[in-house]
N, CA, C and O atoms as a Maestro MAE file, in Angstrom:
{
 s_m_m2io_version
 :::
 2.0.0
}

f_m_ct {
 s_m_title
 :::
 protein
 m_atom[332] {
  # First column is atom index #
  i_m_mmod_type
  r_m_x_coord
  r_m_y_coord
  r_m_z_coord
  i_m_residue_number
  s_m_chain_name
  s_m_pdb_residue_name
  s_m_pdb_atom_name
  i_m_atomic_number
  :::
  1 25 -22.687 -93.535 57.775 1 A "UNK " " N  " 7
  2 3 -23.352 -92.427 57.150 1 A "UNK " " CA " 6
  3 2 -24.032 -92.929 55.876 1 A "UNK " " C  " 6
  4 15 -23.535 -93.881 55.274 1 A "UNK " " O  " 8
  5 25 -25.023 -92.400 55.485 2 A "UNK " " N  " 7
  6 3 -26.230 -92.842 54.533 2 A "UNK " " CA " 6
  7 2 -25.982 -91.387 53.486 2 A "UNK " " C  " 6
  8 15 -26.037 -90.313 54.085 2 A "UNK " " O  " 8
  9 25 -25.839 -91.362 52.671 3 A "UNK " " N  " 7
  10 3 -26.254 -90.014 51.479 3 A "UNK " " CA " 6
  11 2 -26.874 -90.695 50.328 3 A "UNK " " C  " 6
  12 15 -26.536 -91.681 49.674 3 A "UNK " " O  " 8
  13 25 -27.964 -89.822 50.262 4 A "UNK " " N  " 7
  14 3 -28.740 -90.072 48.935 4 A "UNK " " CA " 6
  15 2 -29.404 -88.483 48.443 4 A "UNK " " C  " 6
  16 15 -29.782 -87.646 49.263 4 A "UNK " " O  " 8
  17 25 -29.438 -88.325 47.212 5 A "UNK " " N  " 7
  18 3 -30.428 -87.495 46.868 5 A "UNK " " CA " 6
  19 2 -31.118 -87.436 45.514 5 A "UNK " " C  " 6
  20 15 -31.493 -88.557 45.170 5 A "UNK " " O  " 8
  21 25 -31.345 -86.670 44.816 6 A "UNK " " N  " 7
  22 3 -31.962 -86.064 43.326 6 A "UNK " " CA " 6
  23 2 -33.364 -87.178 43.498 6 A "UNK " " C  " 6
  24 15 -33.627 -88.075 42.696 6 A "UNK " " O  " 8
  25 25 -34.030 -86.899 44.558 7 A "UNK " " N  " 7
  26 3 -35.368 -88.029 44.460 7 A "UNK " " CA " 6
  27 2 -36.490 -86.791 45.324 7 A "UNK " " C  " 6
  28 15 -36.189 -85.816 46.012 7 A "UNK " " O  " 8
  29 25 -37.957 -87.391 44.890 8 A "UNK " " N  " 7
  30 3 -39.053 -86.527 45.427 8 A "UNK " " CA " 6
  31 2 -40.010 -87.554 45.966 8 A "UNK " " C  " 6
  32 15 -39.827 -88.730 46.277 8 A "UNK " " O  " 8
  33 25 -40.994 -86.852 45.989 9 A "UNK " " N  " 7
  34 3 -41.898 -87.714 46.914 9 A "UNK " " CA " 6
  35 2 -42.503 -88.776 45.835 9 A "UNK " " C  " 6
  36 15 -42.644 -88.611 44.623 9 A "UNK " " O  " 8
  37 25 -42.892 -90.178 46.817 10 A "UNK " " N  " 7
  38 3 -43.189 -91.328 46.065 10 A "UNK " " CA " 6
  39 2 -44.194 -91.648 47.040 10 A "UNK " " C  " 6
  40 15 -44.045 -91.560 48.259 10 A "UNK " " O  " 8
  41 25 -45.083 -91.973 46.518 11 A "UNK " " N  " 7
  42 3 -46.224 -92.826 47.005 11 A "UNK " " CA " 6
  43 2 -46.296 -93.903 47.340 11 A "UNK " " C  " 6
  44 15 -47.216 -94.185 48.108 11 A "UNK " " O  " 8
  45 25 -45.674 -94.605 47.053 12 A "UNK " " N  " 7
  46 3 -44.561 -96.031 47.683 12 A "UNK " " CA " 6
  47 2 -44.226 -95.843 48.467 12 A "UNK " " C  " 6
  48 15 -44.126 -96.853 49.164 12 A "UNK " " O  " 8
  49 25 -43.783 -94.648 49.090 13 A "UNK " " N  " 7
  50 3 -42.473 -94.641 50.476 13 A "UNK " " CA " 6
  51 2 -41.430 -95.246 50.061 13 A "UNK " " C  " 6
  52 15 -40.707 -95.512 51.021 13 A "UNK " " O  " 8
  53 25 -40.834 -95.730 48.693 14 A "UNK " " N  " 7
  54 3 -39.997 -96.600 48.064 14 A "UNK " " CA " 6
  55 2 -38.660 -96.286 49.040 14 A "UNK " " C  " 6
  56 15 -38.216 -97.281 49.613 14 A "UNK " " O  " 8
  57 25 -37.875 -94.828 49.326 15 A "UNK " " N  " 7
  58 3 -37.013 -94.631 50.245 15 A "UNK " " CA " 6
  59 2 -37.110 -94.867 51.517 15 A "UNK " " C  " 6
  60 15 -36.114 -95.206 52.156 15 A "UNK " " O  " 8
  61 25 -38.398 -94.718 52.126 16 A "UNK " " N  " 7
  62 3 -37.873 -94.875 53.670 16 A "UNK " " CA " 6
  63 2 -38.226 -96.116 53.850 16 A "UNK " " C  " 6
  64 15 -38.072 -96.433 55.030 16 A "UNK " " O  " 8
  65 25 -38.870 -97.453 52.819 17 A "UNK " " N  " 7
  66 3 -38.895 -98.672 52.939 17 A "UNK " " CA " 6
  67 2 -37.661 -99.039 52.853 17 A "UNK " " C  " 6
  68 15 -37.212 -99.835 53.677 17 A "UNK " " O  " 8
  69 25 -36.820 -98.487 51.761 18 A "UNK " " N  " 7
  70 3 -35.455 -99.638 51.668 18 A "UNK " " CA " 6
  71 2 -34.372 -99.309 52.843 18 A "UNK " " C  " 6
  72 15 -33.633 -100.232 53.185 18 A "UNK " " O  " 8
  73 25 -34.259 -98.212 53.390 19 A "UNK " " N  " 7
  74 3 -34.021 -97.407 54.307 19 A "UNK " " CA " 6
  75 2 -34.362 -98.079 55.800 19 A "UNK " " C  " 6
  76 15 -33.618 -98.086 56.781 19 A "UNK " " O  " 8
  77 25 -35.248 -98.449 55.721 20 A "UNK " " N  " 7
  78 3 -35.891 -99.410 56.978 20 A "UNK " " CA " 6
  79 2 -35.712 -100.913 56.994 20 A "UNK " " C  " 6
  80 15 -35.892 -101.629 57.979 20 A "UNK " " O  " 8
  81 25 -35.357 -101.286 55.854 21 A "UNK " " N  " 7
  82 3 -35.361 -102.757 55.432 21 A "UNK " " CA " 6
  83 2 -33.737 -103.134 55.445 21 A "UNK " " C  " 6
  84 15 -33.281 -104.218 55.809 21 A "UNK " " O  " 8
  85 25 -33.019 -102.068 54.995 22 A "UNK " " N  " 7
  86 3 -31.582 -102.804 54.776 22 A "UNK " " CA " 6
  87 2 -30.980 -101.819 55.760 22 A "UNK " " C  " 6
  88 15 -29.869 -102.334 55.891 22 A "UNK " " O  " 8
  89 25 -30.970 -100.853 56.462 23 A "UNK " " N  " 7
  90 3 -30.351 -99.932 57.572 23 A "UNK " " CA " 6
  91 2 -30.301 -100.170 58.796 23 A "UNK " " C  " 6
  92 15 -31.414 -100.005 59.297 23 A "UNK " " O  " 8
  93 25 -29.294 -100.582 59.753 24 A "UNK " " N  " 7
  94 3 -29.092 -101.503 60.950 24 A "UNK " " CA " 6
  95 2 -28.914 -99.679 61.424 24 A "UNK " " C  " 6
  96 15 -27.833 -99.093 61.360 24 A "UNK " " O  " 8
  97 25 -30.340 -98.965 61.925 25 A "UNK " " N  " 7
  98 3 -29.713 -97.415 62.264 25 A "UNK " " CA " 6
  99 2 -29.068 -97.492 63.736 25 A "UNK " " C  " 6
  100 15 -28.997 -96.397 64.293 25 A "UNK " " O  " 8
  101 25 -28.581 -98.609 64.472 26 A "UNK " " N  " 7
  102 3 -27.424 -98.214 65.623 26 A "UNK " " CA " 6
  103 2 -26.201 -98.337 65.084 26 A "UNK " " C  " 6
  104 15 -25.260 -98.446 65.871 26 A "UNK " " O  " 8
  105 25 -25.962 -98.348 63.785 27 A "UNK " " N  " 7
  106 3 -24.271 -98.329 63.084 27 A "UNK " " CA " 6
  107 2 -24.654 -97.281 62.185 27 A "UNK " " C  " 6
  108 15 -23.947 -97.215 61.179 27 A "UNK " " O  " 8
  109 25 -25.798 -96.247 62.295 28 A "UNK " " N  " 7
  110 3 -25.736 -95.140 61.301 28 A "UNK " " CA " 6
  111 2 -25.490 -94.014 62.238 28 A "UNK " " C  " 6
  112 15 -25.913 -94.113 63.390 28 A "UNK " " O  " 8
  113 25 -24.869 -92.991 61.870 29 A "UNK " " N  " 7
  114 3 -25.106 -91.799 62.353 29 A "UNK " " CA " 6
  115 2 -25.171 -90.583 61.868 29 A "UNK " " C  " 6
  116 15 -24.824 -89.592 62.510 29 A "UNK " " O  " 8
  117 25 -25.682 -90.553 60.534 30 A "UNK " " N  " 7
  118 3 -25.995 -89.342 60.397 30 A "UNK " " CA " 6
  119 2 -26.371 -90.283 58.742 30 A "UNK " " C  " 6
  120 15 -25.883 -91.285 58.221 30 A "UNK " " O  " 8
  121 25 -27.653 -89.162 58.294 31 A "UNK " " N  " 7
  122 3 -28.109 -89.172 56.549 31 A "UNK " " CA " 6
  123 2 -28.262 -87.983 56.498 31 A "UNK " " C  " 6
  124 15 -28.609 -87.115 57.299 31 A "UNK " " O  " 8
  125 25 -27.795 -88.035 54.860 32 A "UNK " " N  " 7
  126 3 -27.638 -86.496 54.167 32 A "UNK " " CA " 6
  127 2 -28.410 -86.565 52.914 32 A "UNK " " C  " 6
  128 15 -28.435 -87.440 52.049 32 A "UNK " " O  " 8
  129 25 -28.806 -85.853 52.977 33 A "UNK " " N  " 7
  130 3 -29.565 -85.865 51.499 33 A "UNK " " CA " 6
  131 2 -29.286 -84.760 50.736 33 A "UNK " " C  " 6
  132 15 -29.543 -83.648 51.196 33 A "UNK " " O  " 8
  133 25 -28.812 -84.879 49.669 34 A "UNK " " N  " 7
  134 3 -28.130 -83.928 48.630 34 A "UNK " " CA " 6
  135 2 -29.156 -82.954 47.794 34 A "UNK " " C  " 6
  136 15 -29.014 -82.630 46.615 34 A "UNK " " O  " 8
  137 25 -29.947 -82.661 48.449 35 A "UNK " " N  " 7
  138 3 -31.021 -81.470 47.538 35 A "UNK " " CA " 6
  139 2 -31.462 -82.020 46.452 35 A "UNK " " C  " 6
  140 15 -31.406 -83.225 46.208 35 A "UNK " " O  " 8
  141 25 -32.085 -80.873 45.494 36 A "UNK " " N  " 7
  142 3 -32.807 -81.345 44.735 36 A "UNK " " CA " 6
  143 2 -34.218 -81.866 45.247 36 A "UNK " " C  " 6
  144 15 -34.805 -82.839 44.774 36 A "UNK " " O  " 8
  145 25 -34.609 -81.177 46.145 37 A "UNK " " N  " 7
  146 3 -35.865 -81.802 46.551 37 A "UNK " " CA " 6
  147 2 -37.584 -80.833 46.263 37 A "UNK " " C  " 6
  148 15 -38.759 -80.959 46.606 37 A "UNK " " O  " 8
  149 25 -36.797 -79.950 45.486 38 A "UNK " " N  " 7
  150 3 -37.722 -78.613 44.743 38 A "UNK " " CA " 6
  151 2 -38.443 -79.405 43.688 38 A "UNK " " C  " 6
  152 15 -39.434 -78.873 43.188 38 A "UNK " " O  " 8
  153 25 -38.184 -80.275 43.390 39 A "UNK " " N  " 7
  154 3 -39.494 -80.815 41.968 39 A "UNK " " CA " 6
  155 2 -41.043 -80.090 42.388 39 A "UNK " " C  " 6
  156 15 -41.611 -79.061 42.023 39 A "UNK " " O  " 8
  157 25 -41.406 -81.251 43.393 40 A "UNK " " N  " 7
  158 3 -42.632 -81.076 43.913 40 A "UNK " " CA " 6
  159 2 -43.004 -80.565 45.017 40 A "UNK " " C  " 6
  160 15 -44.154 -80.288 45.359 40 A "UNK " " O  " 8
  161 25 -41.883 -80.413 45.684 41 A "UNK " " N  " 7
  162 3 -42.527 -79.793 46.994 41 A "UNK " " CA " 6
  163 2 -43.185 -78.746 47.076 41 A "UNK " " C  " 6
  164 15 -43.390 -78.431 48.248 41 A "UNK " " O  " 8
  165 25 -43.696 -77.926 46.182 42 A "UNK " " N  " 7
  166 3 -44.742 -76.913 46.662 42 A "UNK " " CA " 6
  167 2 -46.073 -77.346 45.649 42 A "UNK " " C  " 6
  168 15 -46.997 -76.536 45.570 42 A "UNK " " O  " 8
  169 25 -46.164 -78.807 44.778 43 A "UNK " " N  " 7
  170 3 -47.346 -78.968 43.771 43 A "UNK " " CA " 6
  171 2 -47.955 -79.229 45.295 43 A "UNK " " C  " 6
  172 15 -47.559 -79.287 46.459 43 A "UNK " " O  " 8
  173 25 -49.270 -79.358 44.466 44 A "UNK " " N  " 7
  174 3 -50.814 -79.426 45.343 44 A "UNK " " CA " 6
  175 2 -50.700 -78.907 46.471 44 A "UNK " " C  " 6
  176 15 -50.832 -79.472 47.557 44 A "UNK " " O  " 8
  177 25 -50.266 -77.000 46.114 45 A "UNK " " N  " 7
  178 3 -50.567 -76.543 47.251 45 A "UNK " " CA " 6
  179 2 -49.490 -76.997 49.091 45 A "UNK " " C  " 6
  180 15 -49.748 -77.045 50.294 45 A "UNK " " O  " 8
  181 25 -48.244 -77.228 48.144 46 A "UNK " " N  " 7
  182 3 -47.120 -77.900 49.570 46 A "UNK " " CA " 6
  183 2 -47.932 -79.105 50.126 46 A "UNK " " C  " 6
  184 15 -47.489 -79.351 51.248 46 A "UNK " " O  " 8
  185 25 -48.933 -79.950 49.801 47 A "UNK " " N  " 7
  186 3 -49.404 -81.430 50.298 47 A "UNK " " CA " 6
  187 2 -48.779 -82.306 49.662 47 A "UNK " " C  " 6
  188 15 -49.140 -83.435 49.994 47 A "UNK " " O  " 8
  189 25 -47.499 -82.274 48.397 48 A "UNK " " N  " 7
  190 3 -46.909 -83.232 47.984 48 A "UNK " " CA " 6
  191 2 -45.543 -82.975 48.939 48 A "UNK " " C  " 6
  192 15 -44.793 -83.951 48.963 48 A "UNK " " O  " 8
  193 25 -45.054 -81.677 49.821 49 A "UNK " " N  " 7
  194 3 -43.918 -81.527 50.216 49 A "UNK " " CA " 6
  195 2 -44.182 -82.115 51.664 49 A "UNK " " C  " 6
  196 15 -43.205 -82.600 52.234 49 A "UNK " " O  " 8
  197 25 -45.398 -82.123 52.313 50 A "UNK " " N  " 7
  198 3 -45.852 -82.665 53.704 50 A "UNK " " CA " 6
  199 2 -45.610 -83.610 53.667 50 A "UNK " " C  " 6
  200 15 -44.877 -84.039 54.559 50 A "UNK " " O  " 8
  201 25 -46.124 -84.596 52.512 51 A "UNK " " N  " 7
  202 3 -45.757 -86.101 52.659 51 A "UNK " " CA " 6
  203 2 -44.581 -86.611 52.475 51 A "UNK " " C  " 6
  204 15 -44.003 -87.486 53.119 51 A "UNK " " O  " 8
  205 25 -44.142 -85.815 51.250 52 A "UNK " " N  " 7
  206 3 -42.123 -86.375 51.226 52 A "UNK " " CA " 6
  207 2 -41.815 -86.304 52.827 52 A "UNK " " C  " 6
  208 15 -41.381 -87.265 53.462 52 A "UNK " " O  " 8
  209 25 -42.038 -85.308 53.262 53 A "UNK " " N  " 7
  210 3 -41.594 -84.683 54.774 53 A "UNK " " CA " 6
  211 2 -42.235 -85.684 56.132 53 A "UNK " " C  " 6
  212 15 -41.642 -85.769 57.207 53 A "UNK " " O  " 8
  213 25 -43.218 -86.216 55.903 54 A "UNK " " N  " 7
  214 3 -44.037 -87.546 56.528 54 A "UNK " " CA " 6
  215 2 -43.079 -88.903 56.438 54 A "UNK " " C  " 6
  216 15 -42.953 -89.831 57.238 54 A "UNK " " O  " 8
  217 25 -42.540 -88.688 55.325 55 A "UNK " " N  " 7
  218 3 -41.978 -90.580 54.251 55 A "UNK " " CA " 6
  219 2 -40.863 -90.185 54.805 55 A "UNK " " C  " 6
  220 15 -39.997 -90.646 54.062 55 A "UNK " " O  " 8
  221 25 -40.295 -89.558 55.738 56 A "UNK " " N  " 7
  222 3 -38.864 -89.156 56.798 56 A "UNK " " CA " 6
  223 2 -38.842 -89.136 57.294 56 A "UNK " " C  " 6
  224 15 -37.757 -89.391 57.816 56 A "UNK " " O  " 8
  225 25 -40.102 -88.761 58.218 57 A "UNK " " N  " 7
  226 3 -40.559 -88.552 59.459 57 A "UNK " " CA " 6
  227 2 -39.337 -89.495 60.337 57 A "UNK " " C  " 6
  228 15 -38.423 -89.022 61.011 57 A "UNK " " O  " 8
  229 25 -39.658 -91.071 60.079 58 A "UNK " " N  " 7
  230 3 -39.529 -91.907 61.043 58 A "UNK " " CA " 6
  231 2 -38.172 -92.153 60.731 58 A "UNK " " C  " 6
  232 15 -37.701 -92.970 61.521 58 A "UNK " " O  " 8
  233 25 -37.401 -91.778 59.923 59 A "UNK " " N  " 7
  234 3 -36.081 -92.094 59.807 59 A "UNK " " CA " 6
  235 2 -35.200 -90.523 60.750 59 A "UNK " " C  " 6
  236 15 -34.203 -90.644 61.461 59 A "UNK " " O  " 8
  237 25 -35.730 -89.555 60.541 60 A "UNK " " N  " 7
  238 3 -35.665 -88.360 61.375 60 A "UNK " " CA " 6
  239 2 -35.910 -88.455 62.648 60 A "UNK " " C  " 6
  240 15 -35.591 -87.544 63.412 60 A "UNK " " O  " 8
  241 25 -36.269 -89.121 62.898 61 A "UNK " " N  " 7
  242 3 -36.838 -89.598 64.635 61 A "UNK " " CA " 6
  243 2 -35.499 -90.430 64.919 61 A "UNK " " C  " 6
  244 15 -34.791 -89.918 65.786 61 A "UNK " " O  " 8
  245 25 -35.115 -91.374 64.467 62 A "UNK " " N  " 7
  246 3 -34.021 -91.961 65.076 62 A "UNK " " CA " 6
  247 2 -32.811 -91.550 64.769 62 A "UNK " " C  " 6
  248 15 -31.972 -92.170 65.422 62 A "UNK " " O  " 8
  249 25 -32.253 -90.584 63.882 63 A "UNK " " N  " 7
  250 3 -30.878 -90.607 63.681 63 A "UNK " " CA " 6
  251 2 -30.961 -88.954 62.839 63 A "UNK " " C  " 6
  252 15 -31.941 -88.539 62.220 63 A "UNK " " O  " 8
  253 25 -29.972 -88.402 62.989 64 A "UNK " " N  " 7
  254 3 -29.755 -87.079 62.583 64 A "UNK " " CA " 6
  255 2 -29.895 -87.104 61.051 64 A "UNK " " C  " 6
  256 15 -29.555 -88.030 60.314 64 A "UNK " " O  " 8
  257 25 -30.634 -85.554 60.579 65 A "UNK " " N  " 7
  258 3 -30.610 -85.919 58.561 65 A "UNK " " CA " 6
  259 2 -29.997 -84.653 58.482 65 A "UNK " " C  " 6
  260 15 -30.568 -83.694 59.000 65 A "UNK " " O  " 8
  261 25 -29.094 -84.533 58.002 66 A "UNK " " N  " 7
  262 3 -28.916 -82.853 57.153 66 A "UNK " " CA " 6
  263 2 -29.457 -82.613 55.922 66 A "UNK " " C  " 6
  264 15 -29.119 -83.483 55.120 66 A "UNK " " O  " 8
  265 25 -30.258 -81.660 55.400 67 A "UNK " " N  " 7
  266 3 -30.838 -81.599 54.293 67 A "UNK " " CA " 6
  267 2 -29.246 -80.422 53.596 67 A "UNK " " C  " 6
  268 15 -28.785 -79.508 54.279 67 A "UNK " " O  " 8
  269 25 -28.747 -80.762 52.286 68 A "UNK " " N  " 7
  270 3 -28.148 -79.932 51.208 68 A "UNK " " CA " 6
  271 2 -29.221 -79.465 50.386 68 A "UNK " " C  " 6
  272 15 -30.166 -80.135 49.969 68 A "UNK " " O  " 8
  273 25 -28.957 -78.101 50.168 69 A "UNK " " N  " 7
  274 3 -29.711 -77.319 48.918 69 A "UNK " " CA " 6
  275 2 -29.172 -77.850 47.943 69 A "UNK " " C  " 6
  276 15 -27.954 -78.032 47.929 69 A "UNK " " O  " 8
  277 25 -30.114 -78.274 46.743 70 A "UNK " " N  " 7
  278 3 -29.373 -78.404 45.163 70 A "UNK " " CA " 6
  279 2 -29.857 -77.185 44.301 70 A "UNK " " C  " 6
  280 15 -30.359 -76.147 44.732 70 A "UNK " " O  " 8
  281 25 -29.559 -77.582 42.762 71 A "UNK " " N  " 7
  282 3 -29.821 -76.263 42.164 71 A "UNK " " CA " 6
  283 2 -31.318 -76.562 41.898 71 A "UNK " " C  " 6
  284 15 -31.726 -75.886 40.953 71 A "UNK " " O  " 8
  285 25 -32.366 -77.459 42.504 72 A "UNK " " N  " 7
  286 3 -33.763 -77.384 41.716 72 A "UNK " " CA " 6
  287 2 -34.552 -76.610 43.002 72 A "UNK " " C  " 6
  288 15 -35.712 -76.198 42.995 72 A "UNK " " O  " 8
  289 25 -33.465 -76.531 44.220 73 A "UNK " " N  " 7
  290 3 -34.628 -76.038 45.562 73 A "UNK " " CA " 6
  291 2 -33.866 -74.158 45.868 73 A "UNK " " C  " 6
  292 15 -33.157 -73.745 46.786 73 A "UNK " " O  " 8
  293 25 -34.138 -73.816 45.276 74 A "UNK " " N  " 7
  294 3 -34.030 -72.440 44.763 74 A "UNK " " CA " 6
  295 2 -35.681 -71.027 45.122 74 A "UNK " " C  " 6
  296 15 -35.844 -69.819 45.295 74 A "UNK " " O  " 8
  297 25 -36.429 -72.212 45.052 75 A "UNK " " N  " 7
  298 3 -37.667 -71.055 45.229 75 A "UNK " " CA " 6
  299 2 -37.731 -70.297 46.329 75 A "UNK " " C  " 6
  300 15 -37.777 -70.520 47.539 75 A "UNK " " O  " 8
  301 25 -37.728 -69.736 45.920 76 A "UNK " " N  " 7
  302 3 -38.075 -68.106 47.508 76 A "UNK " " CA " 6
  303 2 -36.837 -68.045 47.829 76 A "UNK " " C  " 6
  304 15 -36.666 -68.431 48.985 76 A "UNK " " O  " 8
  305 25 -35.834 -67.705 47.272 77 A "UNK " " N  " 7
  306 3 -33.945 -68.121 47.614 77 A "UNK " " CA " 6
  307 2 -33.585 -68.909 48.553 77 A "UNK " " C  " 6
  308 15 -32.868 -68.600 49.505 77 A "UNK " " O  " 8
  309 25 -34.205 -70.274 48.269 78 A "UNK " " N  " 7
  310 3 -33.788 -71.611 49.448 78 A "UNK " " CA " 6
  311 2 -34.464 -71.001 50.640 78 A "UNK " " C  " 6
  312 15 -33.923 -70.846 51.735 78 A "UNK " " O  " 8
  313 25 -35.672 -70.673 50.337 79 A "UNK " " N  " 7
  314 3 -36.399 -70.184 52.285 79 A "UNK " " CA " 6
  315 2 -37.059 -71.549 52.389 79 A "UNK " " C  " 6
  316 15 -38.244 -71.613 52.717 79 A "UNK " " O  " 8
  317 25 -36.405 -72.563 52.146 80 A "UNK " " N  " 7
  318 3 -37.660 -74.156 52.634 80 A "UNK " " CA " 6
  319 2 -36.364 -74.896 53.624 80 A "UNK " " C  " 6
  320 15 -36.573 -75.544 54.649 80 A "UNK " " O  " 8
  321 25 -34.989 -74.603 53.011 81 A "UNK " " N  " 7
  322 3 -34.212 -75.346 53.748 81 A "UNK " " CA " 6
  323 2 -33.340 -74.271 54.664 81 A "UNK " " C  " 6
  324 15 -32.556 -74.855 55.412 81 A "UNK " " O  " 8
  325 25 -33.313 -73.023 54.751 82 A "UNK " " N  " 7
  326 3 -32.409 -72.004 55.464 82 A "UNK " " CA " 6
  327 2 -33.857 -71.237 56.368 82 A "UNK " " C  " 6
  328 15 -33.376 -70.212 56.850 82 A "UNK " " O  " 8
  329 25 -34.614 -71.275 56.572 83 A "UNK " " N  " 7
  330 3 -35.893 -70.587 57.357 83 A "UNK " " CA " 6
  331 2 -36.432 -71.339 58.465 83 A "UNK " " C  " 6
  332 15 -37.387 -70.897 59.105 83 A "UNK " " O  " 8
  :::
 }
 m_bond[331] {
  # First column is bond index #
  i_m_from
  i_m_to
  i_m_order
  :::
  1 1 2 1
  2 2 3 1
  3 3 4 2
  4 3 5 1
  5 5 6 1
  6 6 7 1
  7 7 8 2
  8 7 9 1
  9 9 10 1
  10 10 11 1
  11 11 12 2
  12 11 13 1
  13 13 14 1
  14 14 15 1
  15 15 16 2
  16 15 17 1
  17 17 18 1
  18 18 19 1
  19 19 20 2
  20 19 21 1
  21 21 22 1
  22 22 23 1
  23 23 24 2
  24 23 25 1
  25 25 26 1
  26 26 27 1
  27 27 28 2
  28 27 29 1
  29 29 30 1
  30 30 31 1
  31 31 32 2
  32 31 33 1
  33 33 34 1
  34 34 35 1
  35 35 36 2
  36 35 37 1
  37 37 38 1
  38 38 39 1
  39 39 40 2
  40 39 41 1
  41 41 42 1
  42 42 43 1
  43 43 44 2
  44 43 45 1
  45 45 46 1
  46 46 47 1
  47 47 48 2
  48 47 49 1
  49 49 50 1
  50 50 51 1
  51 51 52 2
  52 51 53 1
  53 53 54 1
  54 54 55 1
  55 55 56 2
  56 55 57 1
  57 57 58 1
  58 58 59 1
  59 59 60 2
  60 59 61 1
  61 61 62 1
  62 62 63 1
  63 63 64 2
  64 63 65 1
  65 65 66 1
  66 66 67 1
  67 67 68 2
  68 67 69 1
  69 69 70 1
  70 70 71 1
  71 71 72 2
  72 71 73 1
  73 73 74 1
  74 74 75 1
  75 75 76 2
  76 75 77 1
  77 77 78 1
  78 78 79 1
  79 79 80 2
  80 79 81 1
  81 81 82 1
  82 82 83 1
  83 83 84 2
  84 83 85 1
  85 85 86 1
  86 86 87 1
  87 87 88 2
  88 87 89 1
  89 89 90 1
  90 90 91 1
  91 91 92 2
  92 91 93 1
  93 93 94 1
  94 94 95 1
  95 95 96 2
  96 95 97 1
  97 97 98 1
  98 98 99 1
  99 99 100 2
  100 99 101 1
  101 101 102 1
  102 102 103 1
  103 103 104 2
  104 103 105 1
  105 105 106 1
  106 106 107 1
  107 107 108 2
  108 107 109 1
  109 109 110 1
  110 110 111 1
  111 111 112 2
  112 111 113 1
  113 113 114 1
  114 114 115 1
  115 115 116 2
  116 115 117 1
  117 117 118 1
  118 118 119 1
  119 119 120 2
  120 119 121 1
  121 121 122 1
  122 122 123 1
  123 123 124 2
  124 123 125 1
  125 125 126 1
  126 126 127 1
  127 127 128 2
  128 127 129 1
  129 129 130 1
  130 130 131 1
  131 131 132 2
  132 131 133 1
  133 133 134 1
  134 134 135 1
  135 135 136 2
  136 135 137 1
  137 137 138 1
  138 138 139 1
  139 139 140 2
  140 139 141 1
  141 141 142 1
  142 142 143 1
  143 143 144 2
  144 143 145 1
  145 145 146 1
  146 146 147 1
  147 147 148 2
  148 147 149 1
  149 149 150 1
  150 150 151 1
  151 151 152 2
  152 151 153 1
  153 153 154 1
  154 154 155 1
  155 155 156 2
  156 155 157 1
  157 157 158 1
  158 158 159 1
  159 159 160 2
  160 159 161 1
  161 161 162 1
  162 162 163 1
  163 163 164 2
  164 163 165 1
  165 165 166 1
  166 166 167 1
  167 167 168 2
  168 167 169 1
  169 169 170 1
  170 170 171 1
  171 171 172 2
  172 171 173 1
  173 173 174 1
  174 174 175 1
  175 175 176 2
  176 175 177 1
  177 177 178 1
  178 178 179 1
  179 179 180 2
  180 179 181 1
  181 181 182 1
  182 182 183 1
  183 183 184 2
  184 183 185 1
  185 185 186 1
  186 186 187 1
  187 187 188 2
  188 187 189 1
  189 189 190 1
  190 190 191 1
  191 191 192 2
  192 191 193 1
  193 193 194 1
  194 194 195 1
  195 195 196 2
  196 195 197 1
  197 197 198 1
  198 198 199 1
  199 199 200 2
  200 199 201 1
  201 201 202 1
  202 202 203 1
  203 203 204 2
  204 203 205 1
  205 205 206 1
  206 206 207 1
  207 207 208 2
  208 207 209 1
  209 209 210 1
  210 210 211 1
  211 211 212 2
  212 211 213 1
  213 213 214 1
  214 214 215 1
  215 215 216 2
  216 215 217 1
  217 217 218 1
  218 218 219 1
  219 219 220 2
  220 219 221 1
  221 221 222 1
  222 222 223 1
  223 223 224 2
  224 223 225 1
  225 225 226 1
  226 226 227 1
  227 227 228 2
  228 227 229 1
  229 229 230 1
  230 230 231 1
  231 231 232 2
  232 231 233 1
  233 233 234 1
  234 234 235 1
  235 235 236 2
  236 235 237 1
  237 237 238 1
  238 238 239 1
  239 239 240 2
  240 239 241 1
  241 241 242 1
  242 242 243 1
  243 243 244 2
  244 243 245 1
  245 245 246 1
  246 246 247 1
  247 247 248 2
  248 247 249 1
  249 249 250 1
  250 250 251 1
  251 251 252 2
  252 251 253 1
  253 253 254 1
  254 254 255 1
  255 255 256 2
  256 255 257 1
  257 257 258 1
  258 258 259 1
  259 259 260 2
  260 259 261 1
  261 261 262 1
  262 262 263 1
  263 263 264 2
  264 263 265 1
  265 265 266 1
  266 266 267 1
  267 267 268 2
  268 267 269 1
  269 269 270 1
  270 270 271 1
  271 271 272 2
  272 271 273 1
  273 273 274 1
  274 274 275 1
  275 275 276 2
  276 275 277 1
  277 277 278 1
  278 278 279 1
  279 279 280 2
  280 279 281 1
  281 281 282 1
  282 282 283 1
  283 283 284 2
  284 283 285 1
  285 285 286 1
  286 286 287 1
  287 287 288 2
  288 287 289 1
  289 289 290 1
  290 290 291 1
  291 291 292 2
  292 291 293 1
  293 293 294 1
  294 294 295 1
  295 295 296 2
  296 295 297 1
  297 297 298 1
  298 298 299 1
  299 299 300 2
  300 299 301 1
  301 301 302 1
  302 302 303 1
  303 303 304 2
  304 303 305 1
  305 305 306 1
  306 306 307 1
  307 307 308 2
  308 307 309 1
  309 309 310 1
  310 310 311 1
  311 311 312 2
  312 311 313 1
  313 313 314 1
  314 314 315 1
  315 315 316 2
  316 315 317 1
  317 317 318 1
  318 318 319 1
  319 319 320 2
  320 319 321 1
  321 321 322 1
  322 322 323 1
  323 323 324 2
  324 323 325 1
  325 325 326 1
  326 326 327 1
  327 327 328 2
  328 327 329 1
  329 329 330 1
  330 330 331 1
  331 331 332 2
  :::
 }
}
């Protein structure tokens, strides 16, 4: 199991590079990510939350993610991660 969180979108892909680089994903089975993912996800119009959501894509394709609400993803009473 993989948990990480309190991070937003990077233009690097800095997470799903190191994620891809050091993660043998047939000995993973499951990533969690601990919320906190409300910084940016709705700047420029939700196109900064598409791409966080893109920079996962391919780690979401092979192995299960549970997203946790933190206290910064609150907008619309958590309707991004419960809807």
């Amino acid at each position: 199991m993989i948990v990480f969180g309190d991070h937003v979108y990077d233009s690097k892909n800095e997470v799903t590079n190191i994620l891809n680089k050091h993660v043998n994903y047939e000995n993973i089975d499951l990533v969690i990510i601990l919320g906190d993912l409300g910084y940016e996800i709705f700047d420029e119009f939700g196109i900064k939350g598409d791409k966080y959501f893109e920079q996962l894509e391919e780690i979401m394709k092979k192995i299960p993610v549970i997203f946790i609400a933190g206290n910064h993803d609150y907008s619309d009473e958590y309707e991004l991660l419960f809807h």
